[in-house]
Structure formats: structure tokens, C-alpha cells
MITI-860466 format. One record per residue (C-alpha): residue number from 1; z, x, y. Coordinates in nm, 4 decimals. Each point is the difference from the previous one (the first is absolute). Layout:
BEGIN
<kelum n="NUM" z="Z" x="X" y="Y"/>
...
END
This chain:
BEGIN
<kelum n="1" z="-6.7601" x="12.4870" y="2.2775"/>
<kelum n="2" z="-0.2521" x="-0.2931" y="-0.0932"/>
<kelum n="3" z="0.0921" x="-0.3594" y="0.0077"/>
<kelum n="4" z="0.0732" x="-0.1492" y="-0.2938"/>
<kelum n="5" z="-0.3001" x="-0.1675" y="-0.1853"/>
<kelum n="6" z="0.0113" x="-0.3179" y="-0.2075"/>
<kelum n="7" z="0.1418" x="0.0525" y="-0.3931"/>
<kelum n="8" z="0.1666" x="-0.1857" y="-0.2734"/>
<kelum n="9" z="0.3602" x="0.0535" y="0.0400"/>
<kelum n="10" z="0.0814" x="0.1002" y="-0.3176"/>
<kelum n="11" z="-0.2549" x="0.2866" y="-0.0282"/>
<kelum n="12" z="0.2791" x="0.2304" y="0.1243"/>
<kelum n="13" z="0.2415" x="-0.0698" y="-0.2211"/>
<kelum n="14" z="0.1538" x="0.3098" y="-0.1512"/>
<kelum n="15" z="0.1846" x="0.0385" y="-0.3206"/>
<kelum n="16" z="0.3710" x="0.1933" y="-0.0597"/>
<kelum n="17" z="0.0176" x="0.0684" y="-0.3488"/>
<kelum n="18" z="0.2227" x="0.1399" y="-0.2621"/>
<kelum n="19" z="0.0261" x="0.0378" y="-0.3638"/>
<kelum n="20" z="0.2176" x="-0.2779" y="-0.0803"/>
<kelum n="21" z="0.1611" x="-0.2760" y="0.2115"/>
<kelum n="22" z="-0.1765" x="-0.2383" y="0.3118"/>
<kelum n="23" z="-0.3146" x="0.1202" y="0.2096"/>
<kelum n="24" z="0.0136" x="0.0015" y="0.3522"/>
<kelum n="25" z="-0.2294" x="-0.1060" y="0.1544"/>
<kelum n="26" z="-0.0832" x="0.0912" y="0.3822"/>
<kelum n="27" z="-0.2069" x="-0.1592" y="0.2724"/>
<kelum n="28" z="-0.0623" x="0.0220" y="0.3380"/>
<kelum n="29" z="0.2074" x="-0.1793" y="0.3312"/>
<kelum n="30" z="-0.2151" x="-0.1417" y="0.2009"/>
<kelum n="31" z="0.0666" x="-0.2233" y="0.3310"/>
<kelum n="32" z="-0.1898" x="-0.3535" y="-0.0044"/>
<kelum n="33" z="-0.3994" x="0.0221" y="0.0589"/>
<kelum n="34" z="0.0099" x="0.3877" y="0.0388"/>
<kelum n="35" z="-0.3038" x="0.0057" y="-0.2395"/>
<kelum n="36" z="-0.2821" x="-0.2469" y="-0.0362"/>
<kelum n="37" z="-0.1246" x="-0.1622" y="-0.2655"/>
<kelum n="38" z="-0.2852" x="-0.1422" y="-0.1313"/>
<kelum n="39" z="0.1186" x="-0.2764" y="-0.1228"/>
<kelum n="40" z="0.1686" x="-0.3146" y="0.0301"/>
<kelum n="41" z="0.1820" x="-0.0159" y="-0.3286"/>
<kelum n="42" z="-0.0185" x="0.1991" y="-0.2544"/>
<kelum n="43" z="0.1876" x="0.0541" y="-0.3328"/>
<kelum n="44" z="0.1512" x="0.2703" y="-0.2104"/>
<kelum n="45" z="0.0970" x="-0.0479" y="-0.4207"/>
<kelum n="46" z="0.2014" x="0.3098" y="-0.1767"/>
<kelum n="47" z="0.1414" x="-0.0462" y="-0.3478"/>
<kelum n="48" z="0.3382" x="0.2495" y="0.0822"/>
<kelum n="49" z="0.0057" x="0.2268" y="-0.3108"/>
<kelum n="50" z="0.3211" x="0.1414" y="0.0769"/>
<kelum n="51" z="0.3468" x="-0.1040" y="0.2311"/>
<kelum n="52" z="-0.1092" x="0.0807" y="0.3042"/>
<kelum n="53" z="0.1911" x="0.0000" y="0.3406"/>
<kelum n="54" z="-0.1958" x="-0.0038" y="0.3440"/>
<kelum n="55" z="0.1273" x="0.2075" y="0.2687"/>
<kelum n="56" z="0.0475" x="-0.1389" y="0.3553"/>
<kelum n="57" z="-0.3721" x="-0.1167" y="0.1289"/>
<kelum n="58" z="-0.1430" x="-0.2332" y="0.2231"/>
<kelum n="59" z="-0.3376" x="-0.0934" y="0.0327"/>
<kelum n="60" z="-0.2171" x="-0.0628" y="0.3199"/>
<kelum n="61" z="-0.1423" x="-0.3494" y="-0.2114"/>
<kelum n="62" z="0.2395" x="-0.2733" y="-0.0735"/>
<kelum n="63" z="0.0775" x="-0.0253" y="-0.4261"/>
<kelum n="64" z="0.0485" x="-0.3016" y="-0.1796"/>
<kelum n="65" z="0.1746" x="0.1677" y="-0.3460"/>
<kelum n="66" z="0.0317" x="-0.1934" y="-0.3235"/>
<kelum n="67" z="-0.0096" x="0.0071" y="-0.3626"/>
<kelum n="68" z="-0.2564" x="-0.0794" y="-0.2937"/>
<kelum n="69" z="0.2502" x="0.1104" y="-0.2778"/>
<kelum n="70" z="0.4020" x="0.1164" y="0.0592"/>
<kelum n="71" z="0.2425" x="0.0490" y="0.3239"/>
<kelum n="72" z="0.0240" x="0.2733" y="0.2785"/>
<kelum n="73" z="0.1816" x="0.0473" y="0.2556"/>
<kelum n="74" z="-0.0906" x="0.0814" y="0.4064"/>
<kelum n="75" z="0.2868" x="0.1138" y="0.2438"/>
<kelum n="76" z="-0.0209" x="-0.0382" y="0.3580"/>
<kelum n="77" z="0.3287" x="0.0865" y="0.1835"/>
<kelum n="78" z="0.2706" x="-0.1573" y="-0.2467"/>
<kelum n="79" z="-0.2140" x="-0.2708" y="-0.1107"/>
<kelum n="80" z="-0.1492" x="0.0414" y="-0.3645"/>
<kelum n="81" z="-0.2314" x="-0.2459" y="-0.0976"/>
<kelum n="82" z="-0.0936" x="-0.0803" y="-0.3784"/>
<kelum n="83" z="-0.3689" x="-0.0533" y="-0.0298"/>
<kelum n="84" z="-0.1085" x="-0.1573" y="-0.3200"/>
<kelum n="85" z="-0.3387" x="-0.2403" y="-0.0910"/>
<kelum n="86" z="0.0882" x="-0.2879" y="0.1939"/>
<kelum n="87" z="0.2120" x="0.1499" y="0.3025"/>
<kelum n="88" z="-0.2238" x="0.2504" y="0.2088"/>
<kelum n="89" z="0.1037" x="0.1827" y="0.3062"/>
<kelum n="90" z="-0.1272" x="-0.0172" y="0.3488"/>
<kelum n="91" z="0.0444" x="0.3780" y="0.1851"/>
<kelum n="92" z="-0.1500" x="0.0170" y="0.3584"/>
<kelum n="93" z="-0.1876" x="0.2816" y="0.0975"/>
<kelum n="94" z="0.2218" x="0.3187" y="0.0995"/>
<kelum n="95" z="0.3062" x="-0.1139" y="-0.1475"/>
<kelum n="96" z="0.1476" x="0.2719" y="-0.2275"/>
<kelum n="97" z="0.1292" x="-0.0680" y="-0.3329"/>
<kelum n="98" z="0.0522" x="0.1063" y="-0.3520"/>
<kelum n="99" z="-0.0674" x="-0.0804" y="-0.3218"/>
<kelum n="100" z="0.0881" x="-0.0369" y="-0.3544"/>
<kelum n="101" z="-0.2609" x="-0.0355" y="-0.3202"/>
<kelum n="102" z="0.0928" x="0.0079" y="-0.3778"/>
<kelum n="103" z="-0.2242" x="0.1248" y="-0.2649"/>
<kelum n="104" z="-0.2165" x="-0.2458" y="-0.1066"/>
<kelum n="105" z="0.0058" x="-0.2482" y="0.3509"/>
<kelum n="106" z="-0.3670" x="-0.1220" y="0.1027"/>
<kelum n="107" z="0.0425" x="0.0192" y="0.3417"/>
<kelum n="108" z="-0.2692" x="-0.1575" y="0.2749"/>
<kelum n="109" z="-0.0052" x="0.0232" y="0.3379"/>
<kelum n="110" z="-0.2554" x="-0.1299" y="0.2989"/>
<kelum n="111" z="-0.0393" x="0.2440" y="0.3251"/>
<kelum n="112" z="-0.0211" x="-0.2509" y="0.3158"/>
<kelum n="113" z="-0.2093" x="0.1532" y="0.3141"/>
<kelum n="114" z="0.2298" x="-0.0367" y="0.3096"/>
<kelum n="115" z="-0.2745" x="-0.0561" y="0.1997"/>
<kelum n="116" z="-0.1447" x="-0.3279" y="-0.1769"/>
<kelum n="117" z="0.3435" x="-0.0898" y="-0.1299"/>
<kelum n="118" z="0.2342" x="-0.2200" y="0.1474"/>
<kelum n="119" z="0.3815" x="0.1105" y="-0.1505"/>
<kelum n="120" z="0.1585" x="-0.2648" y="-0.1914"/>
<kelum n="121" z="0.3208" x="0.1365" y="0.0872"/>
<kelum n="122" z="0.1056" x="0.2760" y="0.2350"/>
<kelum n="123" z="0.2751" x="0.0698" y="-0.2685"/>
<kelum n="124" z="-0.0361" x="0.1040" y="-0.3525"/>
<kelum n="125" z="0.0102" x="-0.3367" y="-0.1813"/>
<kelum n="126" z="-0.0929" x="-0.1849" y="-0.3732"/>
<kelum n="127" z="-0.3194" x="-0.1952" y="-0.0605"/>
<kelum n="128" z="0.0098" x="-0.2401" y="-0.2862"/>
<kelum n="129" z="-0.3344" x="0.1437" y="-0.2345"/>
<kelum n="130" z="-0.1178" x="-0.3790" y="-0.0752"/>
<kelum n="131" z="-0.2873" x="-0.0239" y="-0.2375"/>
<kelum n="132" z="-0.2185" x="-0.0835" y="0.2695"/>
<kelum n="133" z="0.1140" x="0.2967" y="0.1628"/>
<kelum n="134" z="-0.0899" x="0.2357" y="-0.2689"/>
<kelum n="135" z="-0.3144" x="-0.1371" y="-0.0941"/>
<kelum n="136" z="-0.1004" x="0.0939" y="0.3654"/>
<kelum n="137" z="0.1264" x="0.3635" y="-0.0034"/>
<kelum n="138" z="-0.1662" x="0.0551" y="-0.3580"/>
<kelum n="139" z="-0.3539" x="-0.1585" y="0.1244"/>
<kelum n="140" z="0.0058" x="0.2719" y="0.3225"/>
<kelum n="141" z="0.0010" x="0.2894" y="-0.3371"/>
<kelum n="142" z="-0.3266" x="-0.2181" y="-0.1452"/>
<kelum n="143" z="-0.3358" x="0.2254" y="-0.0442"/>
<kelum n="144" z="-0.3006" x="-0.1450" y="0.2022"/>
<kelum n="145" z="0.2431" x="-0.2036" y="0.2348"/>
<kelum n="146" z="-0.2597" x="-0.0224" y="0.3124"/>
<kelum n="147" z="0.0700" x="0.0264" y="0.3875"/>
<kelum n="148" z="0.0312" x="-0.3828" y="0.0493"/>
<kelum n="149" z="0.2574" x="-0.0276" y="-0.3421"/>
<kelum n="150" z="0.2179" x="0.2778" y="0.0877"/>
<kelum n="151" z="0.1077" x="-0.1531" y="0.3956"/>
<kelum n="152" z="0.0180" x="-0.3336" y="-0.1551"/>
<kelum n="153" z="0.2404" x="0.0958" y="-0.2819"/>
<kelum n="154" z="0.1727" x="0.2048" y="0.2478"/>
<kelum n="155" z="0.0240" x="-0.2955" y="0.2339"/>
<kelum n="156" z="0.1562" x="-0.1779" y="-0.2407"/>
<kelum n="157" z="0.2613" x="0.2407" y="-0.0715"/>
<kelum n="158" z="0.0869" x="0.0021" y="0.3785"/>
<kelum n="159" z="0.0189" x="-0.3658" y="-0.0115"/>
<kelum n="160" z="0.2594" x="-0.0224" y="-0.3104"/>
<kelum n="161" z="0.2040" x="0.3366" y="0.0180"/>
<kelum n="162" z="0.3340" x="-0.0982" y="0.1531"/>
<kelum n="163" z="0.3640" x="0.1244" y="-0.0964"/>
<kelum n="164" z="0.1628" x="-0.1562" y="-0.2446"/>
<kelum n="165" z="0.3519" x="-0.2618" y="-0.0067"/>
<kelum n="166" z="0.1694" x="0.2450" y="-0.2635"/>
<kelum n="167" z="0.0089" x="0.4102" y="0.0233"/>
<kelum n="168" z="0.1043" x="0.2268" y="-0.2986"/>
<kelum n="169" z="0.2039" x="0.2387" y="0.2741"/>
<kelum n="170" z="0.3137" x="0.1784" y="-0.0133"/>
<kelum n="171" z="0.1998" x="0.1600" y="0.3164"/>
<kelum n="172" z="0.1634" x="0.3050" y="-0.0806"/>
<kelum n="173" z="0.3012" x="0.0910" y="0.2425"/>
<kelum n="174" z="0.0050" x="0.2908" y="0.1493"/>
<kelum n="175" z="0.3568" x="0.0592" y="0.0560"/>
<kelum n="176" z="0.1635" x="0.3319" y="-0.2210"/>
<kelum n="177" z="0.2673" x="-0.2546" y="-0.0714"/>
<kelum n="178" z="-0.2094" x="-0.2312" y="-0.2262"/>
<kelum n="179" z="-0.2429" x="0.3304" y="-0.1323"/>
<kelum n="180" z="0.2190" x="0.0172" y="-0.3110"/>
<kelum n="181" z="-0.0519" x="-0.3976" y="-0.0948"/>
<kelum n="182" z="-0.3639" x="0.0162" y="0.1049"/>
<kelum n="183" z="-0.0882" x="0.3279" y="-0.2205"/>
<kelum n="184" z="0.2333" x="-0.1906" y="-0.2986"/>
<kelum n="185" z="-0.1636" x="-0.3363" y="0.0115"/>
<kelum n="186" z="-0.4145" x="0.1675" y="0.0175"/>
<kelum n="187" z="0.1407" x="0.2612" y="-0.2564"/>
<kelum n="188" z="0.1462" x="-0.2317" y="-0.2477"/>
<kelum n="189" z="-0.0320" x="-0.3774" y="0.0847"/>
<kelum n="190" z="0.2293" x="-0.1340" y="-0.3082"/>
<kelum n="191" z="0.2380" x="0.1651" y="0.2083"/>
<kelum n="192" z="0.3180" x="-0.2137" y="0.0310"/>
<kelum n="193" z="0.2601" x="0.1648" y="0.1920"/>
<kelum n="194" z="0.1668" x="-0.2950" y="0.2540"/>
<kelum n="195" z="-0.0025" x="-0.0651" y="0.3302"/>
<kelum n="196" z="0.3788" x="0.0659" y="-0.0039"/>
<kelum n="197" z="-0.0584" x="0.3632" y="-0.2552"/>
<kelum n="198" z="-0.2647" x="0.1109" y="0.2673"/>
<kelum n="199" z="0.2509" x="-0.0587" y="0.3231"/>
<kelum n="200" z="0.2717" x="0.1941" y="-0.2074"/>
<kelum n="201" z="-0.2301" x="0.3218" y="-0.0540"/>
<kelum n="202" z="-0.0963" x="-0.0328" y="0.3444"/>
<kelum n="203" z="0.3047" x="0.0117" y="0.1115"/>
<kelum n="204" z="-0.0881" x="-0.3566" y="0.2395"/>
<kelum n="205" z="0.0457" x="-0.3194" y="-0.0139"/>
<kelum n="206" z="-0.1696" x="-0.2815" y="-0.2037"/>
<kelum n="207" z="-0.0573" x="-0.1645" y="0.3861"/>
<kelum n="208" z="-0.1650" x="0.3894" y="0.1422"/>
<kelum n="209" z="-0.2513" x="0.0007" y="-0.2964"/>
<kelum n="210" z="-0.1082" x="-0.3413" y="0.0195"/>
<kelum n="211" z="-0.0259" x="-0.0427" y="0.3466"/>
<kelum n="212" z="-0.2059" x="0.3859" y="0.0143"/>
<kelum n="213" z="-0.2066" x="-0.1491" y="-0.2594"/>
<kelum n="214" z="-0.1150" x="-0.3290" y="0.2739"/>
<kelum n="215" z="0.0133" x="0.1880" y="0.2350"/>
<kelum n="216" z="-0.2877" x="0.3015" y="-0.1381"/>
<kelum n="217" z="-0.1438" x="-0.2921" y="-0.2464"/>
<kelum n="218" z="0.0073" x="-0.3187" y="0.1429"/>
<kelum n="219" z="0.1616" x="-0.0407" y="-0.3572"/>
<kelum n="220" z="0.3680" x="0.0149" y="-0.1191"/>
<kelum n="221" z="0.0870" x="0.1903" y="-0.3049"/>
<kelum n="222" z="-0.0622" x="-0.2466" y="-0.2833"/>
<kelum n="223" z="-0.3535" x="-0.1103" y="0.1157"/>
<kelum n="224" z="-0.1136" x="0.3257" y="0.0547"/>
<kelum n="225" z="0.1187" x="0.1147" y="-0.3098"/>
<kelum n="226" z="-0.2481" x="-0.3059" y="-0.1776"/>
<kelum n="227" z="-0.2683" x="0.0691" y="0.2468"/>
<kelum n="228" z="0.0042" x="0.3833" y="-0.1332"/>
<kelum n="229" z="0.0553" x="-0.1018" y="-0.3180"/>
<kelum n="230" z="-0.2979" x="-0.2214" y="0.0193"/>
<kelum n="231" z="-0.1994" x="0.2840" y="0.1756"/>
<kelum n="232" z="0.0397" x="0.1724" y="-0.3421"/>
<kelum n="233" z="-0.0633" x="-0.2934" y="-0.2191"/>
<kelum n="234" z="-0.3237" x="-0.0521" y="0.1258"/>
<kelum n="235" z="-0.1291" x="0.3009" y="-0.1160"/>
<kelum n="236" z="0.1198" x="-0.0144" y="-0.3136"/>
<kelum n="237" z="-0.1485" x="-0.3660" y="-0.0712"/>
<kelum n="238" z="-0.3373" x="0.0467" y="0.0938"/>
<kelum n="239" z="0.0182" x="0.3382" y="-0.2307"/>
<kelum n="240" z="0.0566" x="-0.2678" y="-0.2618"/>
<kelum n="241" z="0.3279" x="-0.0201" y="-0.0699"/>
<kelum n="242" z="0.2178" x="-0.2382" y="-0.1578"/>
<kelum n="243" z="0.1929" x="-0.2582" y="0.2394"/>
<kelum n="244" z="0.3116" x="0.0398" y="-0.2166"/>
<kelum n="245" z="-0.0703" x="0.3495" y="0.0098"/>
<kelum n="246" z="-0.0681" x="0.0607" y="0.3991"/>
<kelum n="247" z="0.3561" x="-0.2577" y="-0.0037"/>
<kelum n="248" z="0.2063" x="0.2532" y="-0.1899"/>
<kelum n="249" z="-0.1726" x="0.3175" y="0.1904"/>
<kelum n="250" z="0.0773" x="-0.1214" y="0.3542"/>
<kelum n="251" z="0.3847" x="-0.0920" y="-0.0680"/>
<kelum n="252" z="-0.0249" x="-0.3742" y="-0.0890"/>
<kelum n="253" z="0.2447" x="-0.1310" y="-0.3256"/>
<kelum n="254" z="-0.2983" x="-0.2973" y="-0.0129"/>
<kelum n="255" z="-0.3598" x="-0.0494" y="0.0514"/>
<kelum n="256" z="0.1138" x="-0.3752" y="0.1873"/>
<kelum n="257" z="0.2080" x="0.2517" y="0.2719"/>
<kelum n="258" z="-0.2667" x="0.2364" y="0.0366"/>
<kelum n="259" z="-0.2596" x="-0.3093" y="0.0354"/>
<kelum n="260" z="0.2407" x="-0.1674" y="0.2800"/>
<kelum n="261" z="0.0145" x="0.3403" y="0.1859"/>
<kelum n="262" z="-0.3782" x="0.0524" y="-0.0373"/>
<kelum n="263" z="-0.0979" x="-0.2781" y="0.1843"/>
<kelum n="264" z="0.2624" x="0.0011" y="0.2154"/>
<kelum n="265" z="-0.1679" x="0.3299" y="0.1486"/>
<kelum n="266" z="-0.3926" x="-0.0651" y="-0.0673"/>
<kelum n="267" z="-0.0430" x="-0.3756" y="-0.0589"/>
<kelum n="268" z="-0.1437" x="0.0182" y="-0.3104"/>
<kelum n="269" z="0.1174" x="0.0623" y="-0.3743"/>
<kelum n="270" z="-0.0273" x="0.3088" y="-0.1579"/>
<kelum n="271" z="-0.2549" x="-0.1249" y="-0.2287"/>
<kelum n="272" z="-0.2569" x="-0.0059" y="0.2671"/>
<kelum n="273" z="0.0327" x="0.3207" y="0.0256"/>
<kelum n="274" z="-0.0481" x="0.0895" y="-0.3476"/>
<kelum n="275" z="-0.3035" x="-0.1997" y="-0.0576"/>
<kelum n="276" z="-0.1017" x="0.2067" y="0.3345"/>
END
């Protein structure tokens, strides 16, 4: 067999469809470096026509995902990131992962070589999209940007691209014991049923859940309740929703509770996010 030769990453992207419902979308695994590129950084823009979900890939560049319009999700173990305008995600190269893209999302992303790359992060991790940020990424996409342009811009982006204070993420536990709260709560997150109702159905006590939930989460049960709650209300309010009506859809009686919890899990208000 022939080595592999230098391509663009998403060229072998392959599409699952069906008549109705999400596409699938498949894409190669690939280890870190096994292909070369020619290229230091270089971008990718798709307007997602219809819910799409990416199968497990990896990719042998790192990825810095984000948003010009709406939310997504990326997996990687039982981490899910939300990725939105002004939160991107850092993904070294070879680490595999997932993804989730509703009809309608903008989504960027900017291939890293390995070889001219320093990683950020040897872990998946957020990187705040500042303005400045952006500006960069969209000049690399310019037509007529010469030799000498392209490595300064792309110097620059080295030089500012750093992880952010804040992440949008969400652990999911693994445990079967929690699989019924955790399939609930991403199901239907007005969901109310107690602390105290879900022990009883479980057949456990209040004390088993919550300290299963720390243990798999780093979270007990009512914060990672918010935090997926949140995780949900993102998505809705850069869609354009309503804040009274994201409020009422994620299980909060008033938009001043929800706007407590929000920040308490992103540091920022919910309107942020809507302007977004």
C-alpha cells in the first residue's frame, strides 16, 4: 500500500442518508500527523442544511470548531461541549470524537498542521472566539492573500489562540444507575421529577445518587441538572428564542431563576447568548 499523501481532511467525508430524520455523516480516524499537509492553517465554512450527527472521527490535524450562526455539539468520552459564535473548541490531532449539527448551524472550522503547530492543549478544551480572533481566521479565507500575509496572519493566530476561563461542557455519567436521569434530563429538560422522586424509582438513596453524580460528574445532582439544562438553553437562544420562553422550556417558574442558574454555569447572561 502507498503512503498517505497530503489532503484536506474533510474531502473524505461520506454522507448516511435517509428519507426523513438526521444525516450521518462519516469520516475517517486518523492518529496525529499520519498525513501531511500543505498547510499551516487552513479553514473550512458549511451552512448544515439538515440535523446532522457525525460519527466517531479523528483527524491527523488539530481542529479549532466554532460557530458563525447557532449551537452544536462535539463529544469526546463523556464530555459534550456546546460550540456556539463566541465559544470555539480546541480538538488535538488524533483525538476521536463526535458531533452534533442542527439544520441551519454555520459551522467553521480551521485544520492545524501538527508539524508547524504547537498544541494549545493536549486535552480537548474551549477557546474564547474574541473579535480579534475571528477577524484573523476570516482574513486566512481572503482571495489574493500573498505568501508574506498568510504566515503573518497565521502568526498572529498562534500568538492569541489560548483556552478560555469559561467552557460550555457537560459530563455525562456513565454509570447504568444514573442512565435513566441522564436520558430524562437531554430528552426533556423542563423535566422536574426531585432528587428525592428519582432515589425512590431507583430504588437508592437520596445520599447514592448524589454522591454517584460527584463522583462520575465532578457535579452533584442539582448543578448538573442546571448545567444540562443550560446545555439545552443555549441552543435554543442563539436559534432566537425568547428568554421567557427558553425559561419556561428548560423547567424554570421565572426568567430571574433561570438567569441566576445561567450564569451560575457559564458566567454570562443568557442574553449574550441571544444577541450571539
Amino acid at each position: 500500500m502507498s503512503a498517505p499523501t497530503a489532503l484536506d481532511p474533510w474531502e473524505q467525508s461520506v454522507d448516511v442518508r435517509a428519507d426523513t430524520g438526521p444525516v450521518r455523516r462519516r469520516l475517517p480516524l486518523y492518529e496525529a500527523g499520519a498525513i501531511p499537509v500543505p498547510f499551516v492553517i487552513r479553514g473550512n465554512t458549511e451552512r448544515i442544511a439538515r440535523d446532522t450527527h457525525w460519527d466517531e472521527h479523528s483527524h491527523p490535524t488539530h481542529e479549532l470548531l466554532w460557530n458563525d450562526h447557532g449551537a452544536s455539539t462535539a463529544t469526546v468520552g463523556d464530555r459534550v461541549w456546546t460550540v456556539t459564535p463566541h465559544h470555539a473548541l480546541w480538538i488535538p490531532a488524533g483525538v476521536r470524537h463526535t458531533g452534533w449539527t442542527p439544520a441551519g448551524t454555520w459551522q467553521r472550522a480551521a485544520m492545524f498542521s501538527v508539524d508547524q503547530v504547537p498544541a494549545i492543549s493536549e486535552l480537548p478544551t474551549a477557546v474564547e472566539l474574541t473579535p480579534l480572533l475571528r477577524l484573523l481566521l476570516d482574513r486566512l479565507s481572503a482571495a489574493g492573500l500573498d505568501d508574506r500575509a498568510r504566515a503573518t496572519t497565521e502568526a498572529t493566530i498562534l500568538d492569541v489562540l489560548e483556552p478560555a476561563e469559561h467552557e460550555l461542557l457537560l459530563r455525562l455519567p456513565r454509570s447504568a444507575l444514573l442512565a435513566p436521569i441522564v436520558e430524562r434530563l437531554r430528552a426533556s429538560p423542563s423535566d422536574g421529577t426531585s432528587l428525592a422522586e428519582w432515589a425512590t424509582f431507583l430504588g437508592v438513596s437520596t445520599r447514592t445518587v448524589t454522591r454517584t453524580f460527584e463522583s462520575e460528574t465532578g457535579l452533584g445532582f442539582a448543578r448538573w441538572v442546571a448545567a444540562a439544562r443550560v446545555q439545552h438553553a443555549i441552543t435554543r437562544l442563539i436559534a432566537g428564542d425568547g428568554i421567557d420562553e427558553v425559561a419556561a422550556a428548560v423547567g424554570y417558574r421565572s426568567t430571574t431563576a433561570f438567569g441566576t442558574a445561567f450564569r451560575r454555569v457559564t458566567g454570562t447572561s443568557p442574553g449574550r447568548f441571544r444577541a450571539g
